[in-house]
C-alpha positions as a printed Julia matrix, in Angstrom:
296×3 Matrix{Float64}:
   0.0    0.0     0.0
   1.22   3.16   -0.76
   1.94   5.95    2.1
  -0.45   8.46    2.7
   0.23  12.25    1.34
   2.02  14.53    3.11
   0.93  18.19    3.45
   2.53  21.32    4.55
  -0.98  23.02    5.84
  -1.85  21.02    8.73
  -5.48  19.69    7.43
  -7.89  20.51    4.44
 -10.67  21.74    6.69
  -8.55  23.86    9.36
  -6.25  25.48    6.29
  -9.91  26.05    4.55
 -11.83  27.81    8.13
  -8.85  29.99    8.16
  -9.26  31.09    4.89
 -13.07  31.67    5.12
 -12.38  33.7     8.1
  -9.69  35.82    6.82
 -11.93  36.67    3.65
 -15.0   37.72    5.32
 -12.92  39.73    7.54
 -10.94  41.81    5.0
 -13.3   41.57    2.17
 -16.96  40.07    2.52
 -17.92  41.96    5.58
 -16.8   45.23    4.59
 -18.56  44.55    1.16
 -21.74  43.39    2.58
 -22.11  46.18    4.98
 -21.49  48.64    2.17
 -24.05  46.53    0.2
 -26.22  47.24    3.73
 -26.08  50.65    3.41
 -27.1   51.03   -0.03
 -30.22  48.77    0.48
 -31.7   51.24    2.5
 -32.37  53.22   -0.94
 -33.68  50.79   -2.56
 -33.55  49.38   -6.06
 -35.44  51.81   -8.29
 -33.33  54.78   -6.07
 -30.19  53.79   -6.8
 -30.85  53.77  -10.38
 -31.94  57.36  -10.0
 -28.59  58.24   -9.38
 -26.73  55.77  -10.97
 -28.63  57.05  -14.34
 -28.21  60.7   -13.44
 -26.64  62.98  -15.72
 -23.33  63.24  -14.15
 -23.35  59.87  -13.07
 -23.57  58.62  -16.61
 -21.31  60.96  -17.81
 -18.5   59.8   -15.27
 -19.06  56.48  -16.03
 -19.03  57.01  -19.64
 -15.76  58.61  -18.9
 -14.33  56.32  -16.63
 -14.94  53.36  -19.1
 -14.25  55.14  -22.5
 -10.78  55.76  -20.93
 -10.45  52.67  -19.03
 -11.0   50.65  -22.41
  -8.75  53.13  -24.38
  -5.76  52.33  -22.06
  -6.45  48.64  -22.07
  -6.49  48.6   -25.26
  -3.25  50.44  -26.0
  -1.53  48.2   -23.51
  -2.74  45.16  -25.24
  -1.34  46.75  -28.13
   2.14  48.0   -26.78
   2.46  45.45  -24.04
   2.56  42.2   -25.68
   6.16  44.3   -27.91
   7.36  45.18  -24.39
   7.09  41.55  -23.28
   8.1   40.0   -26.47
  11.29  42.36  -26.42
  12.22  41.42  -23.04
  11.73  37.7   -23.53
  13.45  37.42  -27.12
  16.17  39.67  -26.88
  19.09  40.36  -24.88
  20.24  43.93  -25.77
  22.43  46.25  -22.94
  19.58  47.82  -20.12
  17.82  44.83  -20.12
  17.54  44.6   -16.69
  16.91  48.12  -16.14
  13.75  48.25  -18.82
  12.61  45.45  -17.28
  12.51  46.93  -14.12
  10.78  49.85  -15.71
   7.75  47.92  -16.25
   7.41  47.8   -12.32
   7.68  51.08  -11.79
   4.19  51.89  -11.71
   3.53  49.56   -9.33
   5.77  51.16   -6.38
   5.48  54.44   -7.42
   2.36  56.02   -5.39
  -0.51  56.89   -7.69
  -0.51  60.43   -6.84
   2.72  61.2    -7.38
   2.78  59.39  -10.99
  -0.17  62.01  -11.75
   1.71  65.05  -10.39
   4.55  63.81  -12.83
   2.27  63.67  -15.52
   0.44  66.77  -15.09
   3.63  68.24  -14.76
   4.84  67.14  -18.12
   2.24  67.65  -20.16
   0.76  71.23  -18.59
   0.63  73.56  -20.94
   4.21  75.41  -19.66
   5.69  71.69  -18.87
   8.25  69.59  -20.98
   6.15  67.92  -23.61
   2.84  69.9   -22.9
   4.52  72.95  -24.71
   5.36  71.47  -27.64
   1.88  69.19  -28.18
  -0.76  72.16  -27.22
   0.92  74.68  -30.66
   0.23  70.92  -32.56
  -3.37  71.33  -31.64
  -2.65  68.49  -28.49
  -4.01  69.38  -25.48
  -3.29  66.63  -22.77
  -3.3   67.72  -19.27
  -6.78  68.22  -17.67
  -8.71  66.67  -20.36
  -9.96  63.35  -20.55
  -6.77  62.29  -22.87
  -5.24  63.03  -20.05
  -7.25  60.27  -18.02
  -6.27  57.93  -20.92
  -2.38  58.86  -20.46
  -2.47  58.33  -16.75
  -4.48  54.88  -16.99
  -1.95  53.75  -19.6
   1.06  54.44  -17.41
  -0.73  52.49  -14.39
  -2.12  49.93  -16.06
   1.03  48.91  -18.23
   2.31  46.35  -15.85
  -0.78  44.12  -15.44
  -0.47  43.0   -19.39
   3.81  42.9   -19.26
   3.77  40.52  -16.34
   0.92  38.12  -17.7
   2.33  38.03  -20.98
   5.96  36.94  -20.28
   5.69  33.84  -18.57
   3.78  33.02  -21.73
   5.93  33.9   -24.4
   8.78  32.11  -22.58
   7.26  28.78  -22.39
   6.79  29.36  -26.36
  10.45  27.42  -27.42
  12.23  29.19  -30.11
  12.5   26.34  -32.11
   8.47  26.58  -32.63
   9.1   29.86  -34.48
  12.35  28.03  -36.84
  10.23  24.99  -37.7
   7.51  27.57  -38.54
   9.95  29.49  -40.99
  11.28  26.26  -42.35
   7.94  25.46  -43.23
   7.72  28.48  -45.4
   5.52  30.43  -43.38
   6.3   34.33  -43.45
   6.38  36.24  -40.07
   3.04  37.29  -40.26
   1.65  33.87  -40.68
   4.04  32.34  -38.18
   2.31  35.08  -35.64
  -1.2   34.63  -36.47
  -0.89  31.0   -37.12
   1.73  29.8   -34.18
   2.32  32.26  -31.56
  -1.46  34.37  -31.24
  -3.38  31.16  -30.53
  -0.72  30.73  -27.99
  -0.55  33.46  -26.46
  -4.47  34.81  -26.59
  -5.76  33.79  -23.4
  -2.93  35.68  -21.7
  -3.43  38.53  -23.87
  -6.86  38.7   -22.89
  -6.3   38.06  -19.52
  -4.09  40.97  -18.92
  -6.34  43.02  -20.87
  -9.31  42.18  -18.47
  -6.99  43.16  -15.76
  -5.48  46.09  -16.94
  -8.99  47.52  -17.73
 -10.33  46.17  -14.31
  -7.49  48.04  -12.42
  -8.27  51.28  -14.64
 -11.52  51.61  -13.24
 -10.85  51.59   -9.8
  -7.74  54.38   -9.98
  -7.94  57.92   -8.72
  -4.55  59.17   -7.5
  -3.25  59.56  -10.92
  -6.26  60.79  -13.0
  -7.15  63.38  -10.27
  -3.81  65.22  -10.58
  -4.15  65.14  -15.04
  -8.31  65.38  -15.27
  -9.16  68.53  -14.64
 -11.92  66.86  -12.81
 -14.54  68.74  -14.81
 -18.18  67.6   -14.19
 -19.67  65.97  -17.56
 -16.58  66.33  -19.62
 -13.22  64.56  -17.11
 -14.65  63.4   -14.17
 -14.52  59.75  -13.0
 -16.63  57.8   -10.77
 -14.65  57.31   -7.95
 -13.64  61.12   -8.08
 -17.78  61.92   -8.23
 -17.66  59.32   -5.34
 -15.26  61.01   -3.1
 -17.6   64.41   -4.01
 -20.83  63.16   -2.95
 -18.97  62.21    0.81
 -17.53  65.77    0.98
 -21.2   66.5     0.53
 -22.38  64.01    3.06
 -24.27  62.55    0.71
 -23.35  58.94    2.15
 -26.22  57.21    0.47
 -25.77  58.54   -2.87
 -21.76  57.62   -2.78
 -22.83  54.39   -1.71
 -25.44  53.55   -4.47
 -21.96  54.49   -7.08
 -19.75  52.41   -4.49
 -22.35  49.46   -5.24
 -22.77  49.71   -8.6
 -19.49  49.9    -9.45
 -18.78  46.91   -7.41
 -21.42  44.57   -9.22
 -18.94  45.51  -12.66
 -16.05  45.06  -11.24
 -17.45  41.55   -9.28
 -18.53  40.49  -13.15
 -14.93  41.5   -14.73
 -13.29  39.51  -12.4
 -15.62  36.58  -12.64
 -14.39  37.38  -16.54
 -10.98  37.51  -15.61
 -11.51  33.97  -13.6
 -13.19  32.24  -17.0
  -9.79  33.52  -19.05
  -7.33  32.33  -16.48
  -9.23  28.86  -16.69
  -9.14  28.64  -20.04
  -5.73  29.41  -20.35
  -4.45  27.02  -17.84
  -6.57  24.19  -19.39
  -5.18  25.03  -23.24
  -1.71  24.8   -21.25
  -2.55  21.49  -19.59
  -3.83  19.97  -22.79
  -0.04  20.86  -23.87
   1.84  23.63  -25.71
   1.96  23.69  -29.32
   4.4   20.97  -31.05
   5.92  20.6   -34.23
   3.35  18.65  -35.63
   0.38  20.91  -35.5
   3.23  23.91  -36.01
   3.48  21.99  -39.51
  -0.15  21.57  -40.25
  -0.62  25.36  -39.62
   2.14  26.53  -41.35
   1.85  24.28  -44.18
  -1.56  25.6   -44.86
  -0.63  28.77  -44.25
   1.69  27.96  -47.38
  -0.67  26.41  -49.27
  -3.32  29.08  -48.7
  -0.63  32.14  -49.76
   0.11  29.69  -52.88
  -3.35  29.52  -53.64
């Protein structure tokens, strides 16, 4: 008979009741009682204000921008990673650690930068306002600060991807007589699409929840740059606890379904890389017919 299994945490059950506990103490109770609060408006109220004029207009904001910096992370990021992983090049180390920057750099100091920068008097902001580019407190500005925040999230889930990807995928490709373009879209994208996605979902996620940097760069104008936690924070300073809360809630219930999103991608990727990475035998079904098709 073969010996039982070992495990480090003492138990299944007590490991488990210790993490139950430590949830609902740092997240499920203060979410429920926030939830609390806002029942005591009631449904059809906090639609009222959720629907409001300058509540849609901050959320329109808020996830215009949010989407626009996702997007040009998804974009930008996956060269960043691909750079890093592929290439060895002098600085390596110290670009690499420039992708981590926004992380320990406090959010409202990375928006005093930026304001700073692209004000109209500041280093870039005086030559891109005579080019008709106006960046600083307008909601391009939002976009700029989200992008700098956000950059990480898609960086870090890309590369661990790319480097499982062997090199030698890429040669048999080319071999094959696949051109770059076909090698990408053929070999490496349906490799590397569920990660894409995934840091995507969590770049725009993490975009909708930031306010240190945006406040600094908005201009924080009401129906043109101001975001919903900013319009938040407002409705406190005017002690209007319910209404903040009916935003808090809603904005909760998105963020609740894009991680439940974010859950669905990072289970599909894991299963495509259980199933096992691409080998050279589909690599030279794909890029055969990619050969055949370009022949055609």
């Amino acid at each position: 008979m073969s010996a039982p299994s070992q495990r480090v945490l003492p138990g299944f059950g007590l490991a488990l009741g210790y993490t139950l506990v430590y949830l609902s103490l740092l997240i499920l109770l203060p979410l429920g009682g926030m939830i609390l609060k806002a029942s005591e408006l009631g449904f059809a109220q906090i639609l009222d204000i959720a629907l409001g004029e300058r509540s849609l207009a901050a959320f329109r904001v808020t996830f215009v921008s949010s989407l626009l910096a996702a997007s040009i992370n998804a974009f930008f990021g996956l060269i960043v990673a691909w750079v890093l992983v592929r290439y060895s090049f002098p600085g390596k180390r110290f670009v690499d650690a420039l992708v981590d920057l926004p992380f320990a750099l406090p959010t409202a100091v990375a928006g005093i930068t930026l304001a700073t920068l692209y004000a109209g008097n500041g280093w870039l902001g005086q030559y891109l306002e005579p080019l008709g580019f106006k960046v600083a407190y307008t909601p391009l500005g939002i976009v700029v600060a989200l992008t700098f925040v956000t950059l990480p999230f898609v960086v870090r889930t890309l590369q661990p991807v790319i480097e499982d990807i062997e090199t030698e995928v890429e040669e048999a490709a080319a071999s094959l007589g696949a051109s770059r373009w076909q090698t990408f879209v053929k070999v490496i994208f349906p490799a590397i699409g569920p990660a894409l996605l995934t840091g995507f979902a969590l770049a725009f996620a993490r975009a909708l929840g930031e306010f240190g940097s945006v406040i600094f760069i908005a201009g924080n104008i009401p129906l043109v740059s101001e975001i919903v936690p900013l319009l938040i924070i407002s409705k406190l300073e005017q002690y209007d606890v319910l209404g903040a809360t009916a935003l808090a809630v809603v904005m909760l219930a998105i963020s609740f379904v894009l991680l439940l999103v974010i859950n669905v991608l990072q289970w599909w990727a894991a299963s495509r890389h259980k199933s096992g990475h691409e080998n050279v035998e589909p690599l030279e079904v794909a890029a055969g017919k990619a050969k055949q098709g370009e022949g055609a």
